[in-house]
ZATORSE-335725 format. One record per residue (C-alpha): chain; x, y, z; residue in three letters. Coordinates in Angstrom, 2 decimals, padded with zeros to 5 digits. Each point is the difference from the previous one (the first is absolute). Example, Ala and Ser with C-alpha at 12.3 -4.5 7.8 and 13.67 -1.06 7.14 Angstrom:
<A <012.30 -004.50 007.80> ALA>;
<A <001.37 003.44 -000.66> SER>;
END
This chain:
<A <005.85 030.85 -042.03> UNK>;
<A <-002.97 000.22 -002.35> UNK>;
<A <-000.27 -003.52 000.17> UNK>;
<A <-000.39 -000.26 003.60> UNK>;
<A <-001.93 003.05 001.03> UNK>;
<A <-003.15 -001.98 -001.36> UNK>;
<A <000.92 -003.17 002.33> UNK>;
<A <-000.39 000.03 003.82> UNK>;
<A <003.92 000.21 001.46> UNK>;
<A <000.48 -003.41 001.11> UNK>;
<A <-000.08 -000.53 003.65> UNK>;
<A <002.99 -000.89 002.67> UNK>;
<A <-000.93 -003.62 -000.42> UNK>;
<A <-000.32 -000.13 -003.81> UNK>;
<A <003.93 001.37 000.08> UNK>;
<A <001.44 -002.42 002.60> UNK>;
<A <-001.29 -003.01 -001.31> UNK>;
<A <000.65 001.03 -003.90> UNK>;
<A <-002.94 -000.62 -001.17> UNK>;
<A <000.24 003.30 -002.03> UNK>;
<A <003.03 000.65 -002.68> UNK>;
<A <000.97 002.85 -002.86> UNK>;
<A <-001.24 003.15 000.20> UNK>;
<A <-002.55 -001.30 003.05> UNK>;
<A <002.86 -000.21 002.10> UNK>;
<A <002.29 002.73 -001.03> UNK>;
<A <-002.94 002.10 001.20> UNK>;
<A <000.03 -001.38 003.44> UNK>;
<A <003.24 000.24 000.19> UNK>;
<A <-000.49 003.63 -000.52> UNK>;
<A <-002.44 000.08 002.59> UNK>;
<A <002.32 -001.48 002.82> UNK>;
<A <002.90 002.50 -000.96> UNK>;
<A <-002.66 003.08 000.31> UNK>;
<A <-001.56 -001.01 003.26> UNK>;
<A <002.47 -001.32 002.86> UNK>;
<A <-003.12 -001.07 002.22> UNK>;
<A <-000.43 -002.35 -002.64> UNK>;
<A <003.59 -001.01 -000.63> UNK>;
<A <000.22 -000.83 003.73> UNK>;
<A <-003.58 -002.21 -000.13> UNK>;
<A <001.83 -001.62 -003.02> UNK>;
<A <003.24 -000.81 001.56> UNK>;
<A <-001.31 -001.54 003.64> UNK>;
<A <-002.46 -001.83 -002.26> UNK>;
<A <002.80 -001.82 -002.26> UNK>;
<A <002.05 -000.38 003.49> UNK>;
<A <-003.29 -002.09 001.45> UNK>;
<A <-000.50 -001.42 -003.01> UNK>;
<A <003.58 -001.56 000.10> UNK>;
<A <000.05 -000.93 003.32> UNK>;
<A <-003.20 -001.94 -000.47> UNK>;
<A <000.80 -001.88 -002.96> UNK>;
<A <003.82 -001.13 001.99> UNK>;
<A <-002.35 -000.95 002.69> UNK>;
<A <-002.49 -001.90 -001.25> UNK>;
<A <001.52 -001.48 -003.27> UNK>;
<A <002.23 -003.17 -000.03> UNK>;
<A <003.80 000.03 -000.09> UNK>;
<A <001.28 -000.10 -003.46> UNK>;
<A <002.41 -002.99 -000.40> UNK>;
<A <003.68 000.60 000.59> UNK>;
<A <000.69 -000.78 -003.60> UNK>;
<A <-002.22 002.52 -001.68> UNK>;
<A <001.26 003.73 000.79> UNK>;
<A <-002.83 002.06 001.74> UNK>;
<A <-001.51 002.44 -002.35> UNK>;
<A <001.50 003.99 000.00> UNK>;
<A <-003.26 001.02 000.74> UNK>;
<A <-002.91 -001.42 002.28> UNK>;
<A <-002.90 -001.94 -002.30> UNK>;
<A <-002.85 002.45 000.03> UNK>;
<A <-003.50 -001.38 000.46> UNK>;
<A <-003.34 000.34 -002.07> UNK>;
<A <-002.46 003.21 001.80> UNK>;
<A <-002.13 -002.60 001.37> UNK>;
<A <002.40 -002.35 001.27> UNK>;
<A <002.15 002.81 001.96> UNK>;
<A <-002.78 001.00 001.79> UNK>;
<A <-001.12 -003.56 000.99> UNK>;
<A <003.77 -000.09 001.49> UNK>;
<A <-000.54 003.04 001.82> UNK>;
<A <-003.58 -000.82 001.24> UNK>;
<A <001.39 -003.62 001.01> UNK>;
<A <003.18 001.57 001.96> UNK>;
<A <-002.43 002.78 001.93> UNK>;
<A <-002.54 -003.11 000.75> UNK>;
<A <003.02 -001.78 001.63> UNK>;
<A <001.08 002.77 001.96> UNK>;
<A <-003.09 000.77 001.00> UNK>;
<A <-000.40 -004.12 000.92> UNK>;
<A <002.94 000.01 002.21> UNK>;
<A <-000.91 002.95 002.02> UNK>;
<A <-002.94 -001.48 000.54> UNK>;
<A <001.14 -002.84 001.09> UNK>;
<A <002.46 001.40 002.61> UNK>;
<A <-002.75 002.55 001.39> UNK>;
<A <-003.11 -002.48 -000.09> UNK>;
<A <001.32 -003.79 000.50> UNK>;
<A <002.82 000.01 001.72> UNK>;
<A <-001.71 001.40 003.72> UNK>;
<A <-002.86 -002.79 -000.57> UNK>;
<A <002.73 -002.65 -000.19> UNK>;
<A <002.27 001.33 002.58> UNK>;
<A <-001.42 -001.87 003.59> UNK>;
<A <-001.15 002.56 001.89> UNK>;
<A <-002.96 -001.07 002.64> UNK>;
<A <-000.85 003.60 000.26> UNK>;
<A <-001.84 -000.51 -003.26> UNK>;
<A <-002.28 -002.73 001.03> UNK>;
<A <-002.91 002.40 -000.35> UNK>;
<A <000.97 -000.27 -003.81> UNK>;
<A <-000.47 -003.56 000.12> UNK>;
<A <-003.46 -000.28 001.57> UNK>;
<A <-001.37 002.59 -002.67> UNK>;
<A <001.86 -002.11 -002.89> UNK>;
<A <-001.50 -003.32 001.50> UNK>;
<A <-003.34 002.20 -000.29> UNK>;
<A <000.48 000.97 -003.16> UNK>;
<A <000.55 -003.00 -001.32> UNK>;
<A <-003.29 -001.55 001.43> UNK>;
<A <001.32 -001.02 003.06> UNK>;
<A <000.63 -003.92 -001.65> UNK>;
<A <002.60 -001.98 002.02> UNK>;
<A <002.79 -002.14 -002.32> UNK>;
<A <-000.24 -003.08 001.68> UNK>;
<A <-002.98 -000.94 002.40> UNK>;
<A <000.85 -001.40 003.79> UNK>;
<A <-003.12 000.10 001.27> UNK>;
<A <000.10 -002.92 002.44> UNK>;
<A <003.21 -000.19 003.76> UNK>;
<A <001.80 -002.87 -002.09> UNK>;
<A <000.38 002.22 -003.16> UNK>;
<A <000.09 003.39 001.34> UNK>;
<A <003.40 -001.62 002.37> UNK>;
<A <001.38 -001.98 -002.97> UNK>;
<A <-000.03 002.94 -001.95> UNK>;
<A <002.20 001.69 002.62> UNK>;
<A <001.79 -002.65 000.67> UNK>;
<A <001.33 -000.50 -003.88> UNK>;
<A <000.87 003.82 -000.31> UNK>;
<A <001.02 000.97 002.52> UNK>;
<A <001.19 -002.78 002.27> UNK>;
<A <-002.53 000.33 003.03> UNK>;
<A <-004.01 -000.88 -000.12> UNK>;
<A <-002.24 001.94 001.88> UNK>;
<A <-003.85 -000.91 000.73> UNK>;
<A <-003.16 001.58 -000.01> UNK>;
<A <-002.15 000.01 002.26> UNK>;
<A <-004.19 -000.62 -001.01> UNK>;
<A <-001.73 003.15 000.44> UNK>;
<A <-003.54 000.56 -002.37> UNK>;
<A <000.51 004.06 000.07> UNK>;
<A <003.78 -000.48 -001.65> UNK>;
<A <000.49 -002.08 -003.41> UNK>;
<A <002.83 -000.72 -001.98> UNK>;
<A <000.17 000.12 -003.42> UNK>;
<A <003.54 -000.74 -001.05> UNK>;
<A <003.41 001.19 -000.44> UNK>;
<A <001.79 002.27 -002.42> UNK>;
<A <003.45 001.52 000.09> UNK>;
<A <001.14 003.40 -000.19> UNK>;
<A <003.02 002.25 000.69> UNK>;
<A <000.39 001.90 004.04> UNK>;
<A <002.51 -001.75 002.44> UNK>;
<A <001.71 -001.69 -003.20> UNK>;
<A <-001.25 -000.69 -003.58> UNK>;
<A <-001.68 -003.37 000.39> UNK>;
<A <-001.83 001.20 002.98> UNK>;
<A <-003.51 -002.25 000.68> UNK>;
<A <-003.46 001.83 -000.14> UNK>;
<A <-002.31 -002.00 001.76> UNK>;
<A <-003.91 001.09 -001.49> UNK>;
<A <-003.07 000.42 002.35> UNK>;
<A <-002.87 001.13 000.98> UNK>;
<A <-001.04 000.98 003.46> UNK>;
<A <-003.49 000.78 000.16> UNK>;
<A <-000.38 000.62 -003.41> UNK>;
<A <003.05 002.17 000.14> UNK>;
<A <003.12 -000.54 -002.14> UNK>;
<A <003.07 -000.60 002.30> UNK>;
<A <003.56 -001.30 -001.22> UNK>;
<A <002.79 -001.04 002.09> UNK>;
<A <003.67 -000.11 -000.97> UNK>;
<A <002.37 -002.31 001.00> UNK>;
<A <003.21 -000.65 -000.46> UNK>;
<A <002.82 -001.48 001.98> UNK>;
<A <001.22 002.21 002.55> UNK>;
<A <003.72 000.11 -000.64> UNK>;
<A <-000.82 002.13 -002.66> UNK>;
<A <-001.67 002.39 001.64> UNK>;
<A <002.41 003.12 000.31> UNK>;
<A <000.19 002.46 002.44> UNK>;
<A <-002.71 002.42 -002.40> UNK>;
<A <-003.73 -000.54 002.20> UNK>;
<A <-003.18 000.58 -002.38> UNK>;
<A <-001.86 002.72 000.11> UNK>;
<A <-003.29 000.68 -001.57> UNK>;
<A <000.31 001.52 -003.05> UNK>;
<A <-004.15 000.19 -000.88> UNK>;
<A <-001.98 001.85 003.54> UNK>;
<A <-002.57 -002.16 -001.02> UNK>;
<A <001.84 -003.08 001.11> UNK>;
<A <001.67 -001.35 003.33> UNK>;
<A <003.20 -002.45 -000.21> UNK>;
<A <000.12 -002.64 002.88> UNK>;
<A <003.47 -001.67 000.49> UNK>;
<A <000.42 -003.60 001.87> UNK>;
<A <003.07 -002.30 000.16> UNK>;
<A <-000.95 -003.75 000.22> UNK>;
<A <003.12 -002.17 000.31> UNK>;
<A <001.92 000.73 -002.79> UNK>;
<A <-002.28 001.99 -002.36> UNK>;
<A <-001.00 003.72 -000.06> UNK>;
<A <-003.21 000.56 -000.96> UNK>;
<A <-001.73 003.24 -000.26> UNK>;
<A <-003.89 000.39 -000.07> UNK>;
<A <-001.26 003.08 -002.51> UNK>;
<A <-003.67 000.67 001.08> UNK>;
<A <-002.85 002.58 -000.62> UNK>;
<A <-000.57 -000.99 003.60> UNK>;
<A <001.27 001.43 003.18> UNK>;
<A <001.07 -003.16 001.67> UNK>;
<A <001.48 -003.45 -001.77> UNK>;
<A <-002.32 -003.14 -000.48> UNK>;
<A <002.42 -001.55 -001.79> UNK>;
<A <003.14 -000.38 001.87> UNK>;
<A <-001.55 -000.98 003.39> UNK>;
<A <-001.70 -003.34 -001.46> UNK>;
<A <003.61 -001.54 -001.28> UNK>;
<A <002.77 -001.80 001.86> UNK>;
<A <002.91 -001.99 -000.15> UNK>;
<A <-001.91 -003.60 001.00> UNK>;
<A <-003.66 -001.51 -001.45> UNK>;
<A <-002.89 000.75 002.09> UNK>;
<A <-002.01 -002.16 001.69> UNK>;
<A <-002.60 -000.81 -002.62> UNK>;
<A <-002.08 -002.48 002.10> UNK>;
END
């Protein structure tokens, strides 16, 4: 071993991928035979680094026999494998801990929505600021208008859409004495049994059924302002 005692002993990597040959990797070869800690890192790494390449290369054509042993990769590119198969792991959990309870319906969660509407500086989709849009907006959604009446403490901004009694719930944008309100509507069939509770104490949740439509008014206010100036017909307006 005089040749290799001057020479760093290559590393676990170096010897999977065989990138070193000769006398280089006789003497890690030694190495995993003297130490079984390292025999064992050595043998679960060649079993991952199998199941990785079946996994993410493409199936050989039925003509061309499959090699005896799995293709081994350059250092760099085995490592971008492994980094690329933890990111995607990581990705789907994610996924199934963060995004699936924001688009499962749940009107329990309309607190979320006010502070996202917030968040997102409080800017409506499409603006129905006038009775004859605000009810033709209903009306084309979801089937029934509703009208507003005038009141100079209360205006509406628009409409945006968001997910509580189902995922294409309407979030109707105001401002009540400077005050951001939204109301969410949807049609009432789709309600559920579940009822909404508050899920910020810094809000209060208002419910009202107008024909049929549920609508439910999320407030920093103790009392609604919103529901009580819509109904079912126009208002006088002379």
């Amino acid at each position: 071993m005089t040749g290799d005692q001057s020479r760093p002993r290559p590393t676990l990597d170096e010897y999977l991928d065989h990138v070193v040959e000769g006398d280089r990797r006789d003497q890690a070869a030694r190495w995993l035979k003297d130490d079984p800690s390292a025999a064992a890192a050595a043998d679960l790494q060649a079993r991952i680094d199998g199941s990785l390449h079946r996994l993410l290369s493409p199936a050989a054509p039925a003509a061309i026999p499959a090699p005896a042993q799995p293709a081994s990769f350059p250092l760099p590119r085995r490592r971008i494998i492994l980094i690329a198969a933890a990111a995607a792991a990581v990705l789907l959990a994610v996924s199934a801990v963060v995004l699936v309870p924001f688009l499962e319906p749940r009107p329990d969660r309309l607190g979320q929505i006010y502070r996202a509407e917030l968040a997102g500086g409080f800017t409506p989709q499409e603006v129905c600021t006038t009775p004859d849009q605000f009810a033709g907006w209903l009306q084309k959604n979801y089937g029934e208008p509703l009208y507003p009446a005038p009141d100079q403490s209360v205006e509406l901004l628009g409409w945006s859409y968001g997910t509580a009694v189902t995922s294409y719930s309407g979030v109707l944008l105001t401002k009540v004495d400077g005050q951001p309100v939204v109301v969410v509507v949807d049609r009432a069939a789709s309600e559920g049994r579940r009822l909404p509770t508050p899920d910020d104490p810094a809000l209060n949740i208002h419910r009202s059924r107008l024909g049929g439509l549920i609508l439910y008014e999320v407030t920093p206010l103790a009392q609604p302002r919103v529901l009580p100036l819509l109904s079912e017909q126009p208002r006088d307006r002379s």
